[in-house]
TORKE-174135 format. One record per residue (C-alpha): residue in one letter; x, y, z; residue number from 0. Coordinates in Angstrom, 2 decimals. Layout:
@res = a xx = X yy = Y zz = Z n = NUM
...
//
This chain:
@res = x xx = 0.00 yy = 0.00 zz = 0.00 n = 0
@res = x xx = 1.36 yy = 3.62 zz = -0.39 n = 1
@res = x xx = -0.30 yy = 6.83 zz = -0.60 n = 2
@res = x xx = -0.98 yy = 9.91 zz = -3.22 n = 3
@res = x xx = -1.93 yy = 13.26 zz = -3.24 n = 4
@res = x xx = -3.70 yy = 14.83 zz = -5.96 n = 5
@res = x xx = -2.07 yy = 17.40 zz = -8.12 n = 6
@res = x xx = -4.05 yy = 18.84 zz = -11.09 n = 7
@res = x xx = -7.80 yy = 18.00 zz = -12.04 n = 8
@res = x xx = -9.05 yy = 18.86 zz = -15.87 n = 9
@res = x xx = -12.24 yy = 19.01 zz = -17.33 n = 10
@res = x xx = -12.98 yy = 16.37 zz = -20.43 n = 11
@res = x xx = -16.74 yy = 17.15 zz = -20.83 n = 12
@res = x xx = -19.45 yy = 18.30 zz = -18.96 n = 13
@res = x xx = -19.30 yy = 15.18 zz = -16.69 n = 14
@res = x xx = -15.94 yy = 14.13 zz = -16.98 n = 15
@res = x xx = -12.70 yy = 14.84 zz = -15.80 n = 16
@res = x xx = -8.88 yy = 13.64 zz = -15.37 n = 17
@res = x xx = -7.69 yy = 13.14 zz = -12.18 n = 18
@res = x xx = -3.87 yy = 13.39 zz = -11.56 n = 19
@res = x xx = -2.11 yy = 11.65 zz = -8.48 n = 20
@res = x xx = 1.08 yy = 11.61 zz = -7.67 n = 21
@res = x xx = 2.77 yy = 8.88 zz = -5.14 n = 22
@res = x xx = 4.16 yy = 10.59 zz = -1.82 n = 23
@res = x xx = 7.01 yy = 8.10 zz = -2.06 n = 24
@res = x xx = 8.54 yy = 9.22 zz = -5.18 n = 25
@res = x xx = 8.51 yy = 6.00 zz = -6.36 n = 26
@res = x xx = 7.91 yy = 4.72 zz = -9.80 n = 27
@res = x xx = 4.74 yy = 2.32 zz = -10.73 n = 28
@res = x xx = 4.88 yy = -0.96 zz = -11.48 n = 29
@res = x xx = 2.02 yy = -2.36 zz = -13.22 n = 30
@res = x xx = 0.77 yy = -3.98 zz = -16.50 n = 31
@res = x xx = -0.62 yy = -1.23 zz = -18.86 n = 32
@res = x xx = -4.55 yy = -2.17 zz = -18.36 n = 33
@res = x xx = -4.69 yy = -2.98 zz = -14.72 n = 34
@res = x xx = -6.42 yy = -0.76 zz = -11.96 n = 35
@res = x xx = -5.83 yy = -0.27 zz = -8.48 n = 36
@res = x xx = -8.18 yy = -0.01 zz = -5.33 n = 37
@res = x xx = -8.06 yy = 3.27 zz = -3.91 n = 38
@res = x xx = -9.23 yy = 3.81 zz = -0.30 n = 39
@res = x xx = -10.53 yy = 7.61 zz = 0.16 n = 40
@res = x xx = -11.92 yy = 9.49 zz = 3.08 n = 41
@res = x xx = -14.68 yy = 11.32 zz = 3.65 n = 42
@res = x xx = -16.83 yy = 12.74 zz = 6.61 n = 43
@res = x xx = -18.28 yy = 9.41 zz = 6.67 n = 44
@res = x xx = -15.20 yy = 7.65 zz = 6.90 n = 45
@res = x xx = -12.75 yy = 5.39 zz = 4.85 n = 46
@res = x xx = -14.57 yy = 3.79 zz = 1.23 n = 47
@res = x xx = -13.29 yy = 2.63 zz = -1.50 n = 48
@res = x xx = -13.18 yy = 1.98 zz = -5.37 n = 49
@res = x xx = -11.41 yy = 0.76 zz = -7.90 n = 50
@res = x xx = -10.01 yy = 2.72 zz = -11.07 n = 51
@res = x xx = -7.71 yy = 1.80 zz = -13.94 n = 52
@res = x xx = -4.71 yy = 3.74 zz = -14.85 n = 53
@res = x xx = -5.34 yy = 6.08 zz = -18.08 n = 54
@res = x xx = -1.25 yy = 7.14 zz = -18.22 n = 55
@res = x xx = -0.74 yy = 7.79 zz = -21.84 n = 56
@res = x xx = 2.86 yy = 10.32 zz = -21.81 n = 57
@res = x xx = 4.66 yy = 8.31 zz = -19.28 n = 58
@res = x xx = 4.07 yy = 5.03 zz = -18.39 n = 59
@res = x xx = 5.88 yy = 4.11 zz = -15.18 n = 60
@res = x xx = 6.55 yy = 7.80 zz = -13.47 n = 61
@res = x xx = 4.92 yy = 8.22 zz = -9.92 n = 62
@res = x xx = 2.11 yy = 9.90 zz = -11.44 n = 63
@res = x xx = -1.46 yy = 8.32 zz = -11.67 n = 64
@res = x xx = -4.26 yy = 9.60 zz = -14.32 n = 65
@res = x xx = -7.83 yy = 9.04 zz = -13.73 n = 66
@res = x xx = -10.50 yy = 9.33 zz = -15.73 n = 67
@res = x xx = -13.72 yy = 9.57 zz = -13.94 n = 68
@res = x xx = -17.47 yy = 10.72 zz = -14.93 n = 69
@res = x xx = -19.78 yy = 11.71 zz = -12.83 n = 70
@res = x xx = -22.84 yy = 9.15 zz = -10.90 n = 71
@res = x xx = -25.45 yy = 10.84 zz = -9.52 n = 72
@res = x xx = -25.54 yy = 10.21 zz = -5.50 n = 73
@res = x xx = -22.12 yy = 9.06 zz = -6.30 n = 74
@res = x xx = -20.14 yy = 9.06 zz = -2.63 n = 75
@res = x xx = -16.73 yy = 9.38 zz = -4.90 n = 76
@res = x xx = -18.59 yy = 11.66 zz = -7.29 n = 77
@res = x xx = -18.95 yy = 13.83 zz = -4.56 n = 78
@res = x xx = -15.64 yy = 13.72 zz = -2.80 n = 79
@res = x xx = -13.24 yy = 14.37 zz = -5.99 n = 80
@res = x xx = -15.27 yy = 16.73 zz = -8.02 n = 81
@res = x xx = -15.64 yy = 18.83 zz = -5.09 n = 82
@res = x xx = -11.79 yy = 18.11 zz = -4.05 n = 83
@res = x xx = -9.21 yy = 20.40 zz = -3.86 n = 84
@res = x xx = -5.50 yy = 19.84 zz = -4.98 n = 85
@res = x xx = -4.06 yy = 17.91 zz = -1.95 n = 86
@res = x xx = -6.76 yy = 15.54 zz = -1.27 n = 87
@res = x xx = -4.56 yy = 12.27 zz = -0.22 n = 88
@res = x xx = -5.57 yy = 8.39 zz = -1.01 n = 89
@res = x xx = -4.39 yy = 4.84 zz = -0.31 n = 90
@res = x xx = -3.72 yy = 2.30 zz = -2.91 n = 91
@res = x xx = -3.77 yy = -1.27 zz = -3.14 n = 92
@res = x xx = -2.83 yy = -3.17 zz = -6.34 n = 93
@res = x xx = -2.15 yy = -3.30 zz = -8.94 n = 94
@res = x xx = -4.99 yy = -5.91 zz = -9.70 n = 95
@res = x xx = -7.06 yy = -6.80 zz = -12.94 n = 96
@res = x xx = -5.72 yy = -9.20 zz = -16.51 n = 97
@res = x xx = -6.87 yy = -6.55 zz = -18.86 n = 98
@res = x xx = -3.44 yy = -6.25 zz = -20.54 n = 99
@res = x xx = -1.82 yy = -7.57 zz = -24.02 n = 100
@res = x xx = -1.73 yy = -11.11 zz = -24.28 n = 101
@res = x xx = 0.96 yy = -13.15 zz = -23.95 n = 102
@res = x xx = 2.39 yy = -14.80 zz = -26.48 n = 103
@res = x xx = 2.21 yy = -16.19 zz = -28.96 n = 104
@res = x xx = 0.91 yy = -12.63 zz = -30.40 n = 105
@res = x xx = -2.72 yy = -12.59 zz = -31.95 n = 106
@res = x xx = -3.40 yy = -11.97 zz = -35.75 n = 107
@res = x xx = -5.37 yy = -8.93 zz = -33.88 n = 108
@res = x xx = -5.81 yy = -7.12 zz = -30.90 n = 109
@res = x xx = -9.68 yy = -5.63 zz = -30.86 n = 110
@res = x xx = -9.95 yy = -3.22 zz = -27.92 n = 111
@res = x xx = -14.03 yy = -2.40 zz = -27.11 n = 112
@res = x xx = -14.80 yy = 0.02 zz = -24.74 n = 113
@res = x xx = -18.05 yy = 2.55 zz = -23.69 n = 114
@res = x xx = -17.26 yy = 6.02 zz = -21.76 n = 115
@res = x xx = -14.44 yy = 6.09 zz = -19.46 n = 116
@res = x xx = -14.13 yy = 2.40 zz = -19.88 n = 117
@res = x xx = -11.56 yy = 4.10 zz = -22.79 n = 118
@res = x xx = -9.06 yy = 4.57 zz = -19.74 n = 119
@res = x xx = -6.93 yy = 1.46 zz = -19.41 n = 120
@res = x xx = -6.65 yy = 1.31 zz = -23.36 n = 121
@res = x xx = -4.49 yy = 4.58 zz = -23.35 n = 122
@res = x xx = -1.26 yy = 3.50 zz = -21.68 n = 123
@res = x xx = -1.66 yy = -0.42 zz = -23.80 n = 124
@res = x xx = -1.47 yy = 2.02 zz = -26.97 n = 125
@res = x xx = 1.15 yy = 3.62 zz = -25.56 n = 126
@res = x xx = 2.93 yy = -0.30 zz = -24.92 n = 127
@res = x xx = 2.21 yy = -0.60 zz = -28.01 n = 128
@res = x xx = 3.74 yy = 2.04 zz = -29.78 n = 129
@res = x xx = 7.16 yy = -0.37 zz = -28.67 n = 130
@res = x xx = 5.81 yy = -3.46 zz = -29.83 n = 131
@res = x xx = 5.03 yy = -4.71 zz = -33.41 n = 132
@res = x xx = 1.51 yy = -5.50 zz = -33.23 n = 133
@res = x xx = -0.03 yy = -5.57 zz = -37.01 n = 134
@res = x xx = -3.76 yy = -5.05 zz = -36.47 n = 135
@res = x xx = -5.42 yy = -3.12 zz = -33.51 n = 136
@res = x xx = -8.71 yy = -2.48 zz = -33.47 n = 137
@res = x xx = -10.52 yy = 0.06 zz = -31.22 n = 138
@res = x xx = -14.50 yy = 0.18 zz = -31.25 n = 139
@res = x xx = -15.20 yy = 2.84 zz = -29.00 n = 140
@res = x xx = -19.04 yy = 3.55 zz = -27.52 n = 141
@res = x xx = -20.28 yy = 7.16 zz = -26.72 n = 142
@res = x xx = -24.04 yy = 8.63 zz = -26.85 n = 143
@res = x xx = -22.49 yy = 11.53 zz = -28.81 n = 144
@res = x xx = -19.82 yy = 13.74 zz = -29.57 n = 145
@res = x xx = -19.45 yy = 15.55 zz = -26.49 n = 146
@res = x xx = -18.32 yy = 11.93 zz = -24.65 n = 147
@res = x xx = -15.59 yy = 11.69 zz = -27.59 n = 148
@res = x xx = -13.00 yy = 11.69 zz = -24.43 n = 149
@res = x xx = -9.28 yy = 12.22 zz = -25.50 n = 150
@res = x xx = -10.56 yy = 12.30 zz = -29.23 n = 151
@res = x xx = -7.58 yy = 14.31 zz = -30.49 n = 152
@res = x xx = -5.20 yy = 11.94 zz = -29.03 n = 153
@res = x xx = -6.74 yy = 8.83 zz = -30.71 n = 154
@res = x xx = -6.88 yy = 10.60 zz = -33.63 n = 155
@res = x xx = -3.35 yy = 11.15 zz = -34.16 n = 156
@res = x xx = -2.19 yy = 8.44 zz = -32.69 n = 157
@res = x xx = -4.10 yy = 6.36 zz = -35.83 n = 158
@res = x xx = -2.55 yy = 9.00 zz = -38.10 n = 159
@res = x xx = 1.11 yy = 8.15 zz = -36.66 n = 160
@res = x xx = 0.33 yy = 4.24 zz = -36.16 n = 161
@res = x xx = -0.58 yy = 2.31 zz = -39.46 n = 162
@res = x xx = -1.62 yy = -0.51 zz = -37.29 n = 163
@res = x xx = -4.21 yy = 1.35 zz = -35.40 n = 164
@res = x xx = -8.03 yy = 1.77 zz = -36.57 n = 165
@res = x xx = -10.72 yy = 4.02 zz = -34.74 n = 166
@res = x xx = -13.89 yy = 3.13 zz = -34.71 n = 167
@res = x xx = -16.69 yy = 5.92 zz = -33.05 n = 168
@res = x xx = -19.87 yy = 4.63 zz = -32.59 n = 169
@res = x xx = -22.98 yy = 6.77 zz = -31.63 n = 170
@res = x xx = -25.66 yy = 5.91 zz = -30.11 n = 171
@res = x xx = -27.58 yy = 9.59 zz = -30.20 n = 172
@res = x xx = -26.03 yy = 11.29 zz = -33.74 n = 173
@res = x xx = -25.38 yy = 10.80 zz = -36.76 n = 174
@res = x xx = -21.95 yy = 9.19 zz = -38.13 n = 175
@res = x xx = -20.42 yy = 11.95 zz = -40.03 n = 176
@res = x xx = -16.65 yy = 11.28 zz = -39.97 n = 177
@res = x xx = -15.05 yy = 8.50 zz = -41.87 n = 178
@res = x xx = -14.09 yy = 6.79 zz = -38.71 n = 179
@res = x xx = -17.90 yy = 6.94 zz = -37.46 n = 180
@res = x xx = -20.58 yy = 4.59 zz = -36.86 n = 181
@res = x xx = -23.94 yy = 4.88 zz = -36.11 n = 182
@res = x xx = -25.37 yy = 2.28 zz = -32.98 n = 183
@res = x xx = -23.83 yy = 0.78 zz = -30.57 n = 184
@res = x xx = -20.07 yy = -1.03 zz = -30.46 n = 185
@res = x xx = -21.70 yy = -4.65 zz = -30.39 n = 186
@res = x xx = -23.32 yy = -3.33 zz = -34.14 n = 187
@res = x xx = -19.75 yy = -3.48 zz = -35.25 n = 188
@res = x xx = -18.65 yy = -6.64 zz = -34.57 n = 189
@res = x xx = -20.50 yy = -8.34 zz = -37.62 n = 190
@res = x xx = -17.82 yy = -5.81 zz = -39.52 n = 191
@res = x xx = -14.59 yy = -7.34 zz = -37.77 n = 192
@res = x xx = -15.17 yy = -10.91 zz = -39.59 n = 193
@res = x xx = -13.96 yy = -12.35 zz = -36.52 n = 194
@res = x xx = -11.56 yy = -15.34 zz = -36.72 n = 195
@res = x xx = -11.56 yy = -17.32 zz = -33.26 n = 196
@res = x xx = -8.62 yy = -18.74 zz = -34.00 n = 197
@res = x xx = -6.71 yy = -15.68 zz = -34.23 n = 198
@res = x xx = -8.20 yy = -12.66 zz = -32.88 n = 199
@res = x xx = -7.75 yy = -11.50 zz = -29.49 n = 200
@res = x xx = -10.42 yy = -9.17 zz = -27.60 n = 201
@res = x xx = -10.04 yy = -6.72 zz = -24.42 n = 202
@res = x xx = -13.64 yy = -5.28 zz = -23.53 n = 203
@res = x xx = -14.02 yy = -2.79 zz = -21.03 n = 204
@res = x xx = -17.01 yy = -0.74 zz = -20.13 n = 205
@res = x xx = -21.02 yy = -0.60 zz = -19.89 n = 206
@res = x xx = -21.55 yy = -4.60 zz = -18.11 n = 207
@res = x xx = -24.12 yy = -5.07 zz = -20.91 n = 208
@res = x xx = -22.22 yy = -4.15 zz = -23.33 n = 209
@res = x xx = -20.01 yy = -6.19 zz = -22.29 n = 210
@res = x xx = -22.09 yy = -9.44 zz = -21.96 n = 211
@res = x xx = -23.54 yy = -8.57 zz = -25.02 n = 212
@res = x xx = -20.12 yy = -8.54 zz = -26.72 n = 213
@res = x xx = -19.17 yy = -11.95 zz = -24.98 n = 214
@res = x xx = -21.99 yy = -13.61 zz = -26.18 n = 215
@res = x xx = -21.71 yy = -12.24 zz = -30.10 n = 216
@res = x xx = -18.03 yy = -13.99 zz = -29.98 n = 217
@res = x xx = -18.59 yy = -17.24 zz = -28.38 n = 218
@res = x xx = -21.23 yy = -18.06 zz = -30.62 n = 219
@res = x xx = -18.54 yy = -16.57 zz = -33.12 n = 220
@res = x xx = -15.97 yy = -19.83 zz = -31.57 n = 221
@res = x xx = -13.60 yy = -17.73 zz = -29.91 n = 222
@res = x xx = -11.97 yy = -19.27 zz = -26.61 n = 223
@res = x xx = -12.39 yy = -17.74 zz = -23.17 n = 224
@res = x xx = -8.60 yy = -16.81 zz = -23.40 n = 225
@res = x xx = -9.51 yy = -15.27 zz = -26.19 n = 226
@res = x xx = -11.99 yy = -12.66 zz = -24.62 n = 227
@res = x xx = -10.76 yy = -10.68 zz = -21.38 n = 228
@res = x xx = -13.66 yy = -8.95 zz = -19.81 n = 229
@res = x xx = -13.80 yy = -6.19 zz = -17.47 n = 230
@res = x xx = -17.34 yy = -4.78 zz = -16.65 n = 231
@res = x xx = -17.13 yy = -0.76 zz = -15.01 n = 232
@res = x xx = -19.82 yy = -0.52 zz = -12.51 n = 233
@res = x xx = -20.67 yy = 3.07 zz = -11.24 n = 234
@res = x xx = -21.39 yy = 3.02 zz = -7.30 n = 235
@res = x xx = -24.37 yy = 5.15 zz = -6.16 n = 236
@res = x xx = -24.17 yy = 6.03 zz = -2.55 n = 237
@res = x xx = -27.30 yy = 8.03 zz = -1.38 n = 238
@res = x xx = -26.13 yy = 7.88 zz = 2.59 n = 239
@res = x xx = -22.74 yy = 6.52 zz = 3.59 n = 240
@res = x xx = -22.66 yy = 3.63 zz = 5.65 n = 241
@res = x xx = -20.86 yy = 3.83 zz = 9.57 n = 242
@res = x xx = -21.68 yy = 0.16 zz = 10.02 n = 243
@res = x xx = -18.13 yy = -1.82 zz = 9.97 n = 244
@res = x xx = -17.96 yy = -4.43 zz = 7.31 n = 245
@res = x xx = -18.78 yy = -7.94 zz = 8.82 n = 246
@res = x xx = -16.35 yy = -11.05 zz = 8.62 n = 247
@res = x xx = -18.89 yy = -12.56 zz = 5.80 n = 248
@res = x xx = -18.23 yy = -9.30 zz = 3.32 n = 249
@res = x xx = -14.93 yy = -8.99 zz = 4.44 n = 250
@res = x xx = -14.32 yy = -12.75 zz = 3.21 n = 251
@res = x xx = -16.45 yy = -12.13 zz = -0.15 n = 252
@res = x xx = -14.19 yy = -8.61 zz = -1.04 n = 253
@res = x xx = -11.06 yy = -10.62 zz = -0.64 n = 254
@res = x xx = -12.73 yy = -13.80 zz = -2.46 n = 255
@res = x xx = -13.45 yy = -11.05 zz = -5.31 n = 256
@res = x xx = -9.43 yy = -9.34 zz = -4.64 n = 257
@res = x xx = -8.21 yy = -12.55 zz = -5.21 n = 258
@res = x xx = -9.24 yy = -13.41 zz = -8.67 n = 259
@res = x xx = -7.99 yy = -10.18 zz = -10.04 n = 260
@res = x xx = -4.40 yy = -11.68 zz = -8.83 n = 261
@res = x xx = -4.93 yy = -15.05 zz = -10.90 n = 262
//
């Protein structure tokens, strides 16, 4: 565990915005680009917690953290960060989570799917990838419109400096206009990909339907479990903070859960 303390805050859209940490040890992370860590905040309720993956996209392994966080409404973290001031201090556990590039051998390719902020552990895997030689890298990316297009000029010209890479917007409440638009949702795209489950490799990340939706579409497609790595973003809505300690029987089920991040 170590801690952090929160050093600039930037507005993406109207309900989202990047949260930079940086570790009070001065030490560098060590992680898998894709993994998130639990952080523990504290409020005037008390010690909660959540769980967030890493968005780093300039520097990797630094002692600085990047969040990417929209807003929930009656959200108890909601309410503690966007109303934070530079400062604010957290504890981390981790890292935890197997939503990084394969291992080998390497796939044919990598399809990244995401909704929302569920974009935020693909940025520092492009960034890993940028050293790696990765042919084909898909990224079908899920917003109700424009204004959600979150780090939009960086994906952009990262596909116009990487050959490999194809964007893929899809909207859900406008009209495709651009040439790397779509109209509907990211699981209307995947009859486009011509999967091949014996050499494609998918990462989702984002909306749990989506997600299941997604899962479903390529098993009945023949791809493997190994094939598909699934990680399902689920937004906590806290109207009244709880003082009750945790009992032994949820204190046994969180580290039941804890533990098969670590497998």
């Amino acid at each position: 565990m170590f801690t952090i303390s929160l050093t600039e805050i930037k507005e993406l859209s109207p309900s989202t915005r990047e949260f930079r940490f940086t570790r009070d040890d001065g030490q560098a992370l060590d992680y898998k680009p894709g993994q998130f860590y639990r952080f523990v905040f504290t409020d005037t309720a008390g010690e909660f917690e959540r769980s967030y993956s890493l968005c780093n996209f300039s520097e990797l392994y630094g002692n600085e953290l990047a969040l990417v966080i929209s807003q929930v409404e009656a959200g108890r973290a909601t309410k503690l960060l966007f109303d934070a001031k530079l400062g604010l201090t957290a504890k981390l556990t981790g890292p935890f989570g197997r939503l990084s590039l394969p291992a080998t051998p390497q796939p044919a390719r990598l399809v990244l799917v995401a909704t929302s902020v569920g974009l935020a552990p693909y940025l520092p895997i492009l960034k890993q990838l940028e050293t790696l030689e990765y042919e084909r890298v898909t990224l079908l990316l899920g917003v109700r419109d424009r204004s959600e297009f979150i780090y939009g000029d960086l994906l952009l010209e990262y596909a116009e400096r990487n050959k490999f890479f194809e964007l893929t917007l899809c909207l859900s409440r406008e009209k495709a206009e651009a040439r790397f638009e779509a109209d509907g949702y990211v699981t209307g795209q995947l009859d486009a990909l011509d999967v091949d489950p014996d050499q494609d490799h998918f990462l989702l990340c984002g909306n749990p339907a989506m997600v299941d939706d997604c899962y479903s579409y390529l098993k009945e497609a023949g791809c493997k479990p190994r094939q598909v790595v699934r990680e399902k973003y689920v937004f906590a809505r806290e109207a009244k903070a709880s003082k009750n300690p945790l009992t032994d029987e949820q204190k046994k089920l969180i580290a039941e859960k804890l533990s098969r991040y670590t497998r």
